[in-house]
LOVEXGU-474963 format. One record per residue (C-alpha): residue number from 0; residue in one letter; chain; x negated, y, z. Coordinates in nm, 2 decimals. Each point is the difference from the previous one (the first is absolute). Layout:
{NUM,"a","A",{X,Y,Z}},
...
! end
This chain:
{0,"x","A",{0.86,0.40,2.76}},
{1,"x","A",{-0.23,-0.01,-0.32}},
{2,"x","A",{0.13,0.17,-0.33}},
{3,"x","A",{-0.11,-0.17,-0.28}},
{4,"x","A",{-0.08,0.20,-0.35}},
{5,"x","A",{0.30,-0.16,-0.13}},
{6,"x","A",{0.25,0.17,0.30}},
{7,"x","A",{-0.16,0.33,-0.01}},
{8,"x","A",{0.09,0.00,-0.35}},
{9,"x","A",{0.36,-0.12,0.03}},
{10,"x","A",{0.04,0.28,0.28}},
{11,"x","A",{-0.12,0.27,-0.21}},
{12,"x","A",{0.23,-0.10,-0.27}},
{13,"x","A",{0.31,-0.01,0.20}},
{14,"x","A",{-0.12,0.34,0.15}},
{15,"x","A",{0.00,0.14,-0.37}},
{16,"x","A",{0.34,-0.14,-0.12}},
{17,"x","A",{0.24,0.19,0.10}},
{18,"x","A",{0.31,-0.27,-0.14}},
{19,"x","A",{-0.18,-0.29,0.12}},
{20,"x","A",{-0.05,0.23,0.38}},
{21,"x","A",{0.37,0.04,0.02}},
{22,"x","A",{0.08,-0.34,-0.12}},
{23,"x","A",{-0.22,-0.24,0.21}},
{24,"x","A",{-0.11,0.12,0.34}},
{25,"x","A",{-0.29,-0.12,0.11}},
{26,"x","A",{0.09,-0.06,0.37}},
{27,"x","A",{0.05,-0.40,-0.07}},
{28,"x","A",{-0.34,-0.01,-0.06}},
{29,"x","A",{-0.20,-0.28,0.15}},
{30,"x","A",{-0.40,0.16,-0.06}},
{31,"x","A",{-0.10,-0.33,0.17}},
{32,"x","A",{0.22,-0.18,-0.26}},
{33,"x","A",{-0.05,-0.06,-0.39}},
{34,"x","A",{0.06,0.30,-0.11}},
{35,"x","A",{0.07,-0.08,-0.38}},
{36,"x","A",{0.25,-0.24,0.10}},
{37,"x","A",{0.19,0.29,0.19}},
{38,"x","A",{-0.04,0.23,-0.28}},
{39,"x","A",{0.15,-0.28,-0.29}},
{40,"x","A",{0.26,0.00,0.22}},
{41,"x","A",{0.08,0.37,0.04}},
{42,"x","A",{-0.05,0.10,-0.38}},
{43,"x","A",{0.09,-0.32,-0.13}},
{44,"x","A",{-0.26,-0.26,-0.18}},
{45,"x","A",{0.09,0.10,-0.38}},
{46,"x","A",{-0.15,0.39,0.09}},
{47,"x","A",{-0.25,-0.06,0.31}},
{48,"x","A",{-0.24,-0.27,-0.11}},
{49,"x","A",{-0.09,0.20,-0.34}},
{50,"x","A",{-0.07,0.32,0.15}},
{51,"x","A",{-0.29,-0.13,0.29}},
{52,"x","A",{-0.33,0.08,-0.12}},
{53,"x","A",{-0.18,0.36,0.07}},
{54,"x","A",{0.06,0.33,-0.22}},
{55,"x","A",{-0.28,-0.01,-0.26}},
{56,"x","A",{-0.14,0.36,-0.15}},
{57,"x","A",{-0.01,0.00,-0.35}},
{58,"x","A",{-0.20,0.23,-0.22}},
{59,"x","A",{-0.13,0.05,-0.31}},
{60,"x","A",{-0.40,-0.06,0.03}},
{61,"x","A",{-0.07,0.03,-0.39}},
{62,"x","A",{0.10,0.24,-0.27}},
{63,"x","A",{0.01,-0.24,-0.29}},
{64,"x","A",{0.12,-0.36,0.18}},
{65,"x","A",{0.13,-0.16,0.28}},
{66,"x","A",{-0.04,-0.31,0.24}},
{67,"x","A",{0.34,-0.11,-0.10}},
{68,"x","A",{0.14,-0.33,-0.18}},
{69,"x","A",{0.15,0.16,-0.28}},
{70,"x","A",{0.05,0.34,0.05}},
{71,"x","A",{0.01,0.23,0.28}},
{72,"x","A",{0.33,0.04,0.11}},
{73,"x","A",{0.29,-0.19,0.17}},
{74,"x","A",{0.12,-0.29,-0.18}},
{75,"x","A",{0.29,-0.25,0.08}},
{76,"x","A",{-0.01,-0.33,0.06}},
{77,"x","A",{0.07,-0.26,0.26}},
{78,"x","A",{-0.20,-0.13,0.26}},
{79,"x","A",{0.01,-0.34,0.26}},
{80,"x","A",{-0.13,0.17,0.35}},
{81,"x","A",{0.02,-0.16,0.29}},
{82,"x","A",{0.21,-0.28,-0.11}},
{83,"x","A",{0.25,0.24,-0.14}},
{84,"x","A",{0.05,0.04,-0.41}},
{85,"x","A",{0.08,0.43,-0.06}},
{86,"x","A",{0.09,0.14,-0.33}},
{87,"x","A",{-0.01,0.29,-0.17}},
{88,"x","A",{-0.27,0.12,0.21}},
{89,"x","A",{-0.23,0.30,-0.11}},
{90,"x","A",{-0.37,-0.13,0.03}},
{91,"x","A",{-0.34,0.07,-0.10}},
{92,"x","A",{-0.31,-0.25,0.03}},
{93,"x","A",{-0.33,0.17,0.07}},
{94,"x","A",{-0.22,-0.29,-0.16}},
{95,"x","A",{-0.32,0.19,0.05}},
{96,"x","A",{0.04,-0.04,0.39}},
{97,"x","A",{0.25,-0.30,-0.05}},
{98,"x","A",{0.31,0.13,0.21}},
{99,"x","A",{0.39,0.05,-0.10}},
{100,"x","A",{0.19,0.30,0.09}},
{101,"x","A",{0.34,0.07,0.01}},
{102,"x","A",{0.22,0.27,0.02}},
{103,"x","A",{0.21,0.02,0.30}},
{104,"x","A",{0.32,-0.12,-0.12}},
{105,"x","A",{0.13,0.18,0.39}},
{106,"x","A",{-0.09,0.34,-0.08}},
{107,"x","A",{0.18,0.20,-0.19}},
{108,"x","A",{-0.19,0.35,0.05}},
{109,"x","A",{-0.25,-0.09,-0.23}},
{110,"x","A",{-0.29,-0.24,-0.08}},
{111,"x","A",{-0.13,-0.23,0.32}},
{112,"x","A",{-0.29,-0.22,-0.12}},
{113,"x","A",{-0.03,-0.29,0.18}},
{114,"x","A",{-0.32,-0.24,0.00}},
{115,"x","A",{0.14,-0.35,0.07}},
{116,"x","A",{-0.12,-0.26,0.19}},
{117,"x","A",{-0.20,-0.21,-0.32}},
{118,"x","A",{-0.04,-0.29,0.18}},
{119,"x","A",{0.42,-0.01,0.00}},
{120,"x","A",{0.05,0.06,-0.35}},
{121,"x","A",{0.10,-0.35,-0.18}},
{122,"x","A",{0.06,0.15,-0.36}},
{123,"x","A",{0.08,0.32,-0.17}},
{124,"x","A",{0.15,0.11,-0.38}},
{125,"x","A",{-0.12,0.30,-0.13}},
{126,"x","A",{0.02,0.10,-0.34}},
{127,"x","A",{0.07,-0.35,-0.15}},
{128,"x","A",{-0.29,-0.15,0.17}},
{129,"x","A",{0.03,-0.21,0.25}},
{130,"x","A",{-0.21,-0.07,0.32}},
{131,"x","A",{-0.07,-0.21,0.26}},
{132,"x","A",{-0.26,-0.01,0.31}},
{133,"x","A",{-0.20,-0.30,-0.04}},
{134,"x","A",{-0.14,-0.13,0.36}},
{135,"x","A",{-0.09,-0.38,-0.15}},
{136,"x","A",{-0.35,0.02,0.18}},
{137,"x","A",{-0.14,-0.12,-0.34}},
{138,"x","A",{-0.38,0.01,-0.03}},
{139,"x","A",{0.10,0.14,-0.32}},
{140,"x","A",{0.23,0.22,0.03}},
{141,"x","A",{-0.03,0.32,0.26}},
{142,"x","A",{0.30,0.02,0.23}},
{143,"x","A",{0.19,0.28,-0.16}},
{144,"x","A",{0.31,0.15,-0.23}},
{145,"x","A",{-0.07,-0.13,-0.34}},
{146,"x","A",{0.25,0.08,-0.36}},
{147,"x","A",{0.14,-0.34,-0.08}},
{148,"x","A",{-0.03,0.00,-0.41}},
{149,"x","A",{0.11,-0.35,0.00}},
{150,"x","A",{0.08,-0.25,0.23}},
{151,"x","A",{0.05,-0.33,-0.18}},
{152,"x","A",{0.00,-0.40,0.10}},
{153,"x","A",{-0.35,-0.04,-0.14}},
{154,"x","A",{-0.18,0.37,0.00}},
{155,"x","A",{0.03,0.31,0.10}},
{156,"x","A",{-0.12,0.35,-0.03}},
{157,"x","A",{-0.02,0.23,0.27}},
{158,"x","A",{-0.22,0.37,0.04}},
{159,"x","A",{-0.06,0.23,0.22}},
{160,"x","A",{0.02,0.34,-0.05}},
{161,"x","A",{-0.25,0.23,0.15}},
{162,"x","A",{-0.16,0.34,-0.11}},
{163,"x","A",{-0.36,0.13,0.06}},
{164,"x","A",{-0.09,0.37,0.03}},
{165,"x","A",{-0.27,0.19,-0.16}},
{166,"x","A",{-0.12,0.33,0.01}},
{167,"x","A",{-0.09,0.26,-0.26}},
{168,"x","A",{-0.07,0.37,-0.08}},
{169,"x","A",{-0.28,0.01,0.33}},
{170,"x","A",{0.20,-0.25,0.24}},
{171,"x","A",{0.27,0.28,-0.01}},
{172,"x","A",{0.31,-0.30,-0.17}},
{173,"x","A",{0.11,-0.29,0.09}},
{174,"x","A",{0.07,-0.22,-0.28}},
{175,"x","A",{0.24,-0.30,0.03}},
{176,"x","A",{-0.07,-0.32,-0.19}},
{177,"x","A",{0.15,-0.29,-0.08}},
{178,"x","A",{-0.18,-0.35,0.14}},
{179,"x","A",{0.23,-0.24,-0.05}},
{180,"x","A",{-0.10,-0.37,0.09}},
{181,"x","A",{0.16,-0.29,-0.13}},
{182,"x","A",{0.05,-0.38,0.12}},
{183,"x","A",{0.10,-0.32,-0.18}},
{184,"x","A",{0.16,-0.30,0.17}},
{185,"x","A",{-0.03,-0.32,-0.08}},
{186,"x","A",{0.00,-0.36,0.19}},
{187,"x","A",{0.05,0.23,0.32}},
{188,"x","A",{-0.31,0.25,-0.05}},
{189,"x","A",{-0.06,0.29,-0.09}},
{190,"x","A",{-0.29,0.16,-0.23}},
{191,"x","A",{-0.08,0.38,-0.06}},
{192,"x","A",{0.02,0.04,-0.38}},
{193,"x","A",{-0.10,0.28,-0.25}},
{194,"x","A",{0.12,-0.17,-0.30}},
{195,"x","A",{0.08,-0.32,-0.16}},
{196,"x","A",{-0.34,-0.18,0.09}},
{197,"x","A",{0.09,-0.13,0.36}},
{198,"x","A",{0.34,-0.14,-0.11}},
{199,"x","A",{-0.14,-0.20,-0.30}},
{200,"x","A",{-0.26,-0.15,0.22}},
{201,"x","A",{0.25,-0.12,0.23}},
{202,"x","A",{0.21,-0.13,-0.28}},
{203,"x","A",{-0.25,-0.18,-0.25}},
{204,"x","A",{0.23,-0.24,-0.16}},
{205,"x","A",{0.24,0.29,-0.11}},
{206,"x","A",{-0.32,0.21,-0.10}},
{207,"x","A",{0.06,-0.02,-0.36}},
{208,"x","A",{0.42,0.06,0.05}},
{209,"x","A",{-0.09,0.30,0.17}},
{210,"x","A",{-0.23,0.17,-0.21}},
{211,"x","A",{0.21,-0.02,-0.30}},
{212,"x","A",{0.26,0.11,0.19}},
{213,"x","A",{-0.17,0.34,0.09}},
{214,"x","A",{-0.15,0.03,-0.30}},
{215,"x","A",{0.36,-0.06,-0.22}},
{216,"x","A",{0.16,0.27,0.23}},
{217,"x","A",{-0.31,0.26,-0.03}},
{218,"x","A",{0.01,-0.02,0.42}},
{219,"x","A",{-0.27,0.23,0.20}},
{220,"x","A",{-0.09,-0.21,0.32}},
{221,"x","A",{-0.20,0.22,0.15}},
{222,"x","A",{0.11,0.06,0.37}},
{223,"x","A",{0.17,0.36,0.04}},
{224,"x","A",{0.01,0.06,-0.37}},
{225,"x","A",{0.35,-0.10,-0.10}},
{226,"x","A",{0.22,-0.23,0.28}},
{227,"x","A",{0.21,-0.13,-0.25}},
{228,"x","A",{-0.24,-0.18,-0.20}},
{229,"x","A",{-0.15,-0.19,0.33}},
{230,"x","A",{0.39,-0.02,0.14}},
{231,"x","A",{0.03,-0.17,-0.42}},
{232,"x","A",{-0.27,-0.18,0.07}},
{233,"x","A",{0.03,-0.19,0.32}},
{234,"x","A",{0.42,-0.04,-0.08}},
{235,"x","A",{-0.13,-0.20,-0.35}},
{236,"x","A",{-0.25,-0.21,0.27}},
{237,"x","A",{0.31,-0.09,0.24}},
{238,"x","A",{0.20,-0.10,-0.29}},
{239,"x","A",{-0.25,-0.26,-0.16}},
{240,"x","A",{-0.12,-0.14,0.34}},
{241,"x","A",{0.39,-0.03,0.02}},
{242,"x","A",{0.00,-0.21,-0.29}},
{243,"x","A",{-0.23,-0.24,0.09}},
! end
C-alpha cells in the first residue's frame, strides 16, 4: 500500500480533530481507493474540498512591509476551488511567492493556514479585486493569476501583482516592493504595457480620439501609477471600437 502526500495529510488531520474523529470513523476507509472521494463523502463536499491543501507557516519576514496583496492580514472574500464557489472565506494572497492561503474555516481553536493547491484555484475576490488563474498557454501571456481591470468585447486589461525584495541597512531588512506587470488585450493577444504607447500603436485610426481623451481628463498612463486612469483608459477604447 503506498501513501500518497495527499493521505498522510488527510490522516493527520483527522487525527487532530477531535469533532471530525468522533464524527466520521475512519474504518470505511479504502487506502487503495480515492481517498478524496471518501472524504467529500464523510464531511460533505460544501466543507471538505476547501480545506485540502497543506498547513502553510506564516511569518512576518520584514519590519516595514509584507508579501501580501493588500495588507497583511486575513481578508474575506469568495473563492471557486475545485469546482466549488465558497463565500465569506478569510484569505490572504502571498503575490511575492504567488500562492493563496486560507484560514481553516474547520478549526475553531484558532488560526490554521492552509496553502492551497494553485493549480485548483479558478478565481478569487479579495478586497474588491477580482482574480482569476489564467492557463491560455499564450506566447504572451505567462500561465498565472492575473487582476482583471476590465474585461470587455473588444479589450481588456489584466495585471499581475507581484512584489520584489530588497535589502538595506548591511543586508540585515528585507524590503518588499511592488512590481506590478500589466497586459492589454486586443484581437486575442496580449501585450505587456507600461503606459499608453503600446495601446495607441495597436489602435492607429483612434490615435487622435485617444489622446485627447487622456489629455481632456488629465489621465496618468503610466503602468502601476494610478489603475484607474489605465482602467479609464482602456473602458473609453472598448466603447469607441463599440461604435464602429
Amino acid at each position: 500500500m503506498k501513501i500518497t502526500a495527499a493521505t498522510y495529510i488527510l490522516l493527520v488531520f483527522l487525527a487532530l480533530s477531535n469533532t471530525l474523529h468522533a464524527q466520521n470513523p475512519i474504518a470505511n476507509l479504502d487506502m487503495s481507493g480515492d481517498i478524496h472521494t471518501w472524504y467529500d463523502q464523510q464531511m460533505g463536499t460544501e466543507k471538505s474540498s476547501l480545506i485540502l491543501g497543506t498547513y502553510q507557516d506564516v511569518r512576518l519576514l520584514s519590519i516595514d512591509s509584507h508579501p501580501f496583496f493588500f495588507q497583511f492580514q486575513w481578508l474575506t472574500g469568495s473563492i471557486r476551488y475545485r469546482g466549488q464557489s465558497y463565500t465569506n472565506i478569510d484569505m490572504m494572497y502571498n503575490v511575492f511567492e504567488n500562492f493563496v492561503i486560507i484560514r481553516n474555516p474547520n478549526y475553531s481553536r484558532g488560526n490554521q493556514p492552509i496553502h492551497l493547491n494553485q493549480s485548483q484555484v479558478e478565481w478569487f475576490e479579495l478586497n474588491g479585486s477580482f482574480f482569476r488563474n489564467y492557463n491560455e498557454n499564450e506566447a504572451t501571456l505567462p500561465n498565472g493569476v492575473y487582476e482583471e481591470l476590465f474585461i470587455g468585447d473588444h479589450v481588456a486589461l489584466i495585471a499581475k501583482r507581484s512584489k520584489k525584495t530588497t535589502n538595506s541597512n548591511n543586508q540585515s531588512t528585507i524590503t518588499f516592493l511592488e512590481n506590478d506587470k500589466y497586459y492589454f488585450k486586443y484581437n486575442g493577444t496580449y501585450t505587456r504595457i507600461a503606459g499608453r504607447g503600446p495601446i495607441i500603436r495597436q489602435l492607429k485610426e483612434k490615435r487622435k480620439e485617444l489622446r485627447v481623451f487622456a489629455r481632456d481628463n488629465e489621465l496618468i498612463l503610466q503602468a502601476g501609477v494610478r489603475d484607474r486612469d489605465l482602467i479609464m483608459f482602456i473602458a473609453y477604447t472598448e466603447k469607441i471600437l463599440s461604435e464602429q
